[in-house]
C-alpha positions as CSV (number, residue, x, y, z in Angstrom):
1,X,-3.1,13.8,-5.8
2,X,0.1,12.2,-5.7
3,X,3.2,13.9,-3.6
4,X,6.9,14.2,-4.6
5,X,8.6,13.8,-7.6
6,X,7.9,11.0,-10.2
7,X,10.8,8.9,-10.4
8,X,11.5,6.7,-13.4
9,X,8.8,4.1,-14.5
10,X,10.2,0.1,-13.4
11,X,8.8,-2.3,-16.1
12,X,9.1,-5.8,-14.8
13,X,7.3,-8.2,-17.6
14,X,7.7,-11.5,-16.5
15,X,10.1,-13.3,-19.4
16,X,12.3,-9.7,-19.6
17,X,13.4,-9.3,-16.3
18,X,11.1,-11.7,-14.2
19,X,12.3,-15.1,-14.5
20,X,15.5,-14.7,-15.4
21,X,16.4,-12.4,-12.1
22,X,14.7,-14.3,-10.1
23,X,17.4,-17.4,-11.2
24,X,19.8,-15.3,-10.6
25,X,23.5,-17.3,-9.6
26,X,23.1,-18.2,-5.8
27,X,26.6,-17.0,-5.0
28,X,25.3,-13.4,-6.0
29,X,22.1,-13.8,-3.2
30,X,22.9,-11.2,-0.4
31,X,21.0,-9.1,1.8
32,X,20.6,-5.8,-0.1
33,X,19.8,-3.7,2.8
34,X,15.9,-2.6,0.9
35,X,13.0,-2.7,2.6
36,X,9.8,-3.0,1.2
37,X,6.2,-3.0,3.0
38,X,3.1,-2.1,3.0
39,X,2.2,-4.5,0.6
40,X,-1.4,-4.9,-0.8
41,X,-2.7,-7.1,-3.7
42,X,-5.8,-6.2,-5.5
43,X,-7.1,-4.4,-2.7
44,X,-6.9,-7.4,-0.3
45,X,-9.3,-9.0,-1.9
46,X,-8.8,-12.6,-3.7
47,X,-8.3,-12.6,-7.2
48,X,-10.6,-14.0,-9.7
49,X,-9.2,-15.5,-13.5
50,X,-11.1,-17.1,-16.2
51,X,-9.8,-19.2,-19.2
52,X,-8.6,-16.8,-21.8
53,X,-8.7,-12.9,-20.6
54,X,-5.3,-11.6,-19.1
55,X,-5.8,-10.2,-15.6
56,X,-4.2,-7.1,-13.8
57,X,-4.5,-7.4,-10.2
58,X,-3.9,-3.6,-8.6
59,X,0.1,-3.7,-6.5
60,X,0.9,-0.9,-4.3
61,X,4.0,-1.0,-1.8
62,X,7.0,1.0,-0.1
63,X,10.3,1.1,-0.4
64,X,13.1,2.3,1.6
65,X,17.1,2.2,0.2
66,X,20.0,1.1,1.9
67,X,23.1,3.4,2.3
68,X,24.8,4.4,-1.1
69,X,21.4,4.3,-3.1
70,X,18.9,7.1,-3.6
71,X,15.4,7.5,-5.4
72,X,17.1,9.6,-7.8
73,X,19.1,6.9,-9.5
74,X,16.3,4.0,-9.5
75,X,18.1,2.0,-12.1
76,X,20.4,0.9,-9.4
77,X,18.2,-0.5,-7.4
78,X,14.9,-2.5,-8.4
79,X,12.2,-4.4,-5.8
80,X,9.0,-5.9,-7.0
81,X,6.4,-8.0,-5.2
82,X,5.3,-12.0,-6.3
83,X,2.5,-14.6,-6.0
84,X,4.0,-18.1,-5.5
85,X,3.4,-21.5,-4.4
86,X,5.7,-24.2,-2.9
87,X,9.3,-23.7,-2.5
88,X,10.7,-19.9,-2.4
89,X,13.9,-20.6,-3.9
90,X,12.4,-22.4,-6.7
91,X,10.2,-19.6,-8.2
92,X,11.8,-19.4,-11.4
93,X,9.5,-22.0,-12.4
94,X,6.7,-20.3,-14.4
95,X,4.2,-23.0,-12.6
96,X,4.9,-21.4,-9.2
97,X,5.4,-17.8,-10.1
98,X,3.0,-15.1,-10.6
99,X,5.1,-11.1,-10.7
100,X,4.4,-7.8,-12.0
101,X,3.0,-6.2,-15.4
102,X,4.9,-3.5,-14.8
103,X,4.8,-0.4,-11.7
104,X,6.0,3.1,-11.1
105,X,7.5,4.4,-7.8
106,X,7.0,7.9,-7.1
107,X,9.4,9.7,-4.3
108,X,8.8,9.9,-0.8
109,X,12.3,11.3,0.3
110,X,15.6,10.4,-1.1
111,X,15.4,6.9,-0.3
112,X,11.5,6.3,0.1
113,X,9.1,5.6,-2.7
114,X,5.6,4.3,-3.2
115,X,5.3,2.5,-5.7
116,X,2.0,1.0,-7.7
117,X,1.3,-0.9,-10.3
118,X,-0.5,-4.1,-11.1
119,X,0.5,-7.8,-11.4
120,X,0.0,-9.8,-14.7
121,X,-2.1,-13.1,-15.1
122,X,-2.7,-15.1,-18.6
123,X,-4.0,-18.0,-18.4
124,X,-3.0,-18.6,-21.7
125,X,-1.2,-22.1,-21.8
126,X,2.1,-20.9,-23.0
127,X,2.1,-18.8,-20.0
128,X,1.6,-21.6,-17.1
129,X,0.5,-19.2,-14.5
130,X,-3.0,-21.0,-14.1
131,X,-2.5,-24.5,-15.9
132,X,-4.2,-26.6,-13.0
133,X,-7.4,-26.2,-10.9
134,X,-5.2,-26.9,-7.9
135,X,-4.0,-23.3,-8.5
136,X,-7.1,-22.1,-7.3
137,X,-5.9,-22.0,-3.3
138,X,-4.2,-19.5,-1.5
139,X,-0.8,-18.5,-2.8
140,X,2.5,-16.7,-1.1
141,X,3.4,-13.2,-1.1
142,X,7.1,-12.8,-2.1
143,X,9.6,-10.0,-2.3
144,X,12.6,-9.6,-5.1
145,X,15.4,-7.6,-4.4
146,X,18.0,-6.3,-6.4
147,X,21.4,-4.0,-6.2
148,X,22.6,-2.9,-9.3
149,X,26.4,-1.4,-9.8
150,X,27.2,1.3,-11.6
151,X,28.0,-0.5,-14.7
152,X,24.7,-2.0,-14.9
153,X,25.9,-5.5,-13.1
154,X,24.0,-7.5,-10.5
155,X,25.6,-6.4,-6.9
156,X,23.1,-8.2,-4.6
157,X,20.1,-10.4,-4.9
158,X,17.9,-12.2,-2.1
159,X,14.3,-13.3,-2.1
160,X,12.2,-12.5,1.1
161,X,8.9,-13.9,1.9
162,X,5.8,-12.7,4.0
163,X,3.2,-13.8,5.7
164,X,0.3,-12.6,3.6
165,X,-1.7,-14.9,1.6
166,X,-3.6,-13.8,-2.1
167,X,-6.4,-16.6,-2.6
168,X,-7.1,-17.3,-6.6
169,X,-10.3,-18.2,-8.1
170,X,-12.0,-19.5,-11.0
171,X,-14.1,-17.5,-12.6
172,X,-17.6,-18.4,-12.9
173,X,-20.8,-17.4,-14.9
174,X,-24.4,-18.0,-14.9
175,X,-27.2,-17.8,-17.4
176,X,-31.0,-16.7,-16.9
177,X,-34.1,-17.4,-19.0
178,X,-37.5,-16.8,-17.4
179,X,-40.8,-17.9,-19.7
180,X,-43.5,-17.5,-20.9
181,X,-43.4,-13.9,-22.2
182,X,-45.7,-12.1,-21.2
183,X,-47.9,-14.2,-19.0
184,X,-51.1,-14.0,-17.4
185,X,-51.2,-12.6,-13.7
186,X,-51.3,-15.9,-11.5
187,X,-49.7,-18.3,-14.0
188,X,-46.5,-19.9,-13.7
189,X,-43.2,-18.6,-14.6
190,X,-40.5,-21.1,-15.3
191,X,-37.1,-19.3,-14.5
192,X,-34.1,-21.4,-16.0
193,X,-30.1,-20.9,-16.3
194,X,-26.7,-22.8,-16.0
195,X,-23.9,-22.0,-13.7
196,X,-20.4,-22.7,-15.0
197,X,-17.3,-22.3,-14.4
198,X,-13.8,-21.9,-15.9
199,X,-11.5,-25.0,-15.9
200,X,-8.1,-23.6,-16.1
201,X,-6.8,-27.4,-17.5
202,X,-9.2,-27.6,-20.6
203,X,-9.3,-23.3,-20.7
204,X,-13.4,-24.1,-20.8
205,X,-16.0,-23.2,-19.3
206,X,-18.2,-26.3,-17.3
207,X,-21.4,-27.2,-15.6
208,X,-20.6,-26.6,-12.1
209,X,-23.0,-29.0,-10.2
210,X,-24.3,-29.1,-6.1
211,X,-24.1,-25.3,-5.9
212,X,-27.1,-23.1,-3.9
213,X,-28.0,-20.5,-6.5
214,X,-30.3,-17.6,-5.7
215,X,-33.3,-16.4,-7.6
216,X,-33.8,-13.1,-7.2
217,X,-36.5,-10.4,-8.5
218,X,-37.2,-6.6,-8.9
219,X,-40.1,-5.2,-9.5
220,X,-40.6,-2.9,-12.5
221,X,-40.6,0.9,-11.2
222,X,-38.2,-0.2,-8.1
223,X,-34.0,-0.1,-8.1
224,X,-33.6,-3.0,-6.0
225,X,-33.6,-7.1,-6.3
226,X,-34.8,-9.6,-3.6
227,X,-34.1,-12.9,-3.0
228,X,-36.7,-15.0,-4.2
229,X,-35.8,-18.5,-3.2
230,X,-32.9,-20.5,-3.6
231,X,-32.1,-23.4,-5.7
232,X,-29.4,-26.1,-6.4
233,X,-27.6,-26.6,-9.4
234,X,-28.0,-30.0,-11.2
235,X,-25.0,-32.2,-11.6
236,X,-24.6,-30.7,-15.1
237,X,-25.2,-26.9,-13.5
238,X,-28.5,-26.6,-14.6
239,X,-30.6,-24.3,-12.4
240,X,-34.9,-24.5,-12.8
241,X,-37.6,-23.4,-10.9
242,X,-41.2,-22.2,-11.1
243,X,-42.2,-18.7,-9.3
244,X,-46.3,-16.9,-9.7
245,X,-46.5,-14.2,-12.1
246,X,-47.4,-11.6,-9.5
247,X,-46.4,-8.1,-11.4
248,X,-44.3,-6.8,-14.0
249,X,-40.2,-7.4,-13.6
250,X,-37.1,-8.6,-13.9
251,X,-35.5,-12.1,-12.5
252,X,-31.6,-12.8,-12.4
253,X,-29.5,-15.5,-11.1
254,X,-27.0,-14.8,-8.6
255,X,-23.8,-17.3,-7.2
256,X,-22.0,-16.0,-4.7
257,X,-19.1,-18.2,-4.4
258,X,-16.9,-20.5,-2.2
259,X,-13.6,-20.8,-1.7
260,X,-12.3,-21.8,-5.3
261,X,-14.8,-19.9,-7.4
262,X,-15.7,-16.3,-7.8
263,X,-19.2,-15.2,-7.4
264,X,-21.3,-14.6,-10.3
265,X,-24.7,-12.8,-11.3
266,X,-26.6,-13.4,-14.5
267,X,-28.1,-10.5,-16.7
268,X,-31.8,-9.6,-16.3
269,X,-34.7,-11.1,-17.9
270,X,-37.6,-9.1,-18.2
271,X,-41.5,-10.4,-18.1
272,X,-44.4,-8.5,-18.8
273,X,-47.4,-9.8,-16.5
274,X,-50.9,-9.0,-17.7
C-alpha cells in the first residue's frame, strides 16, 4: 500500500524529452538545488537484453525540492535517473545513453516524493542503445535535473553522476534433446543441446563455444533437479553427452552465466525408461 497523495504521472520517453534535455544549452546548466537518492535499478541486479524484445528494467528513487518548488506543482520541476557510458557531458549521444520509459512520483511531504518506474531498452538498431557487444560491461548511473519556470521555460539544468554501476548482459538460450524415447533400463541415453547467445551487432542469436554447461535430472514423482555432470560447449555451442537410463524422468540443460552473458536453462525433456 502506497502512502500520500499521487502526484502527476512524469513520462520521460527517450526522443520526447530524453535526449533533447539532456542537450540542453550549457549556459542554462546550474545547480537546481534537487536531490535525488535512493536509487535502485532492476532490483540491483544486472540487466539482461536479447536481440529483438524491448526491456523494462524496474527504477525506484527519492526526491527532495529546493526552496520555491513543491510536490504539488510537479511540472515545474522534473528528475529522472540514466545508464551511460564514457563521458557524462556527452550523453546525448543515443550510443552512450540508456533513460526512463516513463515513472510516477507519489508524495512524501510537500517537497518529497518516491518515485518508480522502469527504464526502456530496444535493441532495435534504430534505437542504438545495444548496437555493440562491448556494451555488455558495466555502465554509469546518472542523475537529470531540471527547474522549470512558470511559463513552461528551462530555469536550471545539471547532470550529476554516482557511484553505482548497472552491469548489461547478453541474453543467452539453450536447447535440450535427450534420446532414445523410451529406452530400455541400463541403456544409454544420449542427452544433446546448443547454447547461444544474442549478438547485439548482427541482432542474432550464435553458438557460444568453451562454456561449462550442466546436465541436470529429476526424477519422475519428485519436484527437484540434480546436477548430473557437467559438460563443455563445442566451439559451435554444441553440448552432448551420454548418461544410464536408470528410472523414469526429465533432463534439462542449465548455463549459469559469466560476466557478459545471462544465465540460461533449457525446457525439460522427458524419457520413459522401461
Amino acid at each position: 500500500m502506497r502512502t500520500g497523495r499521487r502526484t502527476a504521472a512524469v513520462a520521460t520517453l527517450v526522443g520526447a524529452l530524453g535526449l533533447s534535455v539532456l542537450g540542453a544549452p550549457a549556459a542554462q546548466a546550474a545547480d537546481t538545488g534537487i536531490t535525488v537518492s535512493d536509487i535502485v535499478i532492476n532490483n540491483g541486479k544486472p540487466i539482461v537484453v536479447g536481440t529483438t524484445k524491448e526491456v523494462g528494467p524496474s527504477l525506484t528513487f527519492r526526491i527532495a525540492l529546493p526552496a520555491g518548488y513543491s510536490t504539488d506543482d510537479p511540472f515545474r520541476y522534473d528528475a529522472f535517473p540514466f545508464l551511460y557510458r564514457g563521458d557524462i557531458d556527452k550523453v546525448a549521444d543515443s550510443e552512450n545513453f540508456i533513460g526512463p520509459g516513463g515513472y510516477t512520483c507519489y508524495e512524501e511531504g510537500s517537497k518529497k516524493a518516491r518515485c518508480e518506474g522502469e527504464l526502456y531498452i530496444d535493441p532495435h538498431p534504430s534505437q542504438e542503445h545495444v548496437d555493440s557487444n562491448s556494451d555488455a560491461t558495466k555502465w554509469k548511473v546518472g542523475v537529470s535535473l531540471f527547474l522549470f519556470k512558470a511559463d513552461g521555460g528551462l530555469k536550471a539544468h545539471e547532470r550529476e553522476t554516482r557511484s553505482a554501476t548497472v552491469r548489461l548482459k547478453r541474453a543467452a538460450k539453450v536447447t535440450v534433446n535427450a534420446s532414445p524415447e523410451p529406452v530400455a533400463k541400463g541403456k544409454a541415453i544420449t542427452v544433446t543441446g546448443k547454447l547461444t547467445r544474442a549478438n547485439w551487432e548482427t541482432k542474432k542469436y550464435g553458438g557460444y563455444g568453451g562454456r561449462t554447461v550442466e546436465l541436470q535430472f529429476r526424477q519422475t514423482g519428485t519436484d527437484a533437479f540434480k546436477t548430473v555432470k557437467k559438460v563443455t560447449t563445442s566451439s559451435t555451442g554444441a553440448l552432448k553427452t551420454t548418461v544410464t537410463a536408470a528410472t523414469d524422468g526429465t533432463w534439462r540443460w542449465v548455463y549459469r552465466g559469466n560476466d557478459t552473458t545471462g544465465a540460461a536453462t533449457s525446457g525439460g525433456d522427458h524419457v520413459d525408461v522401461r
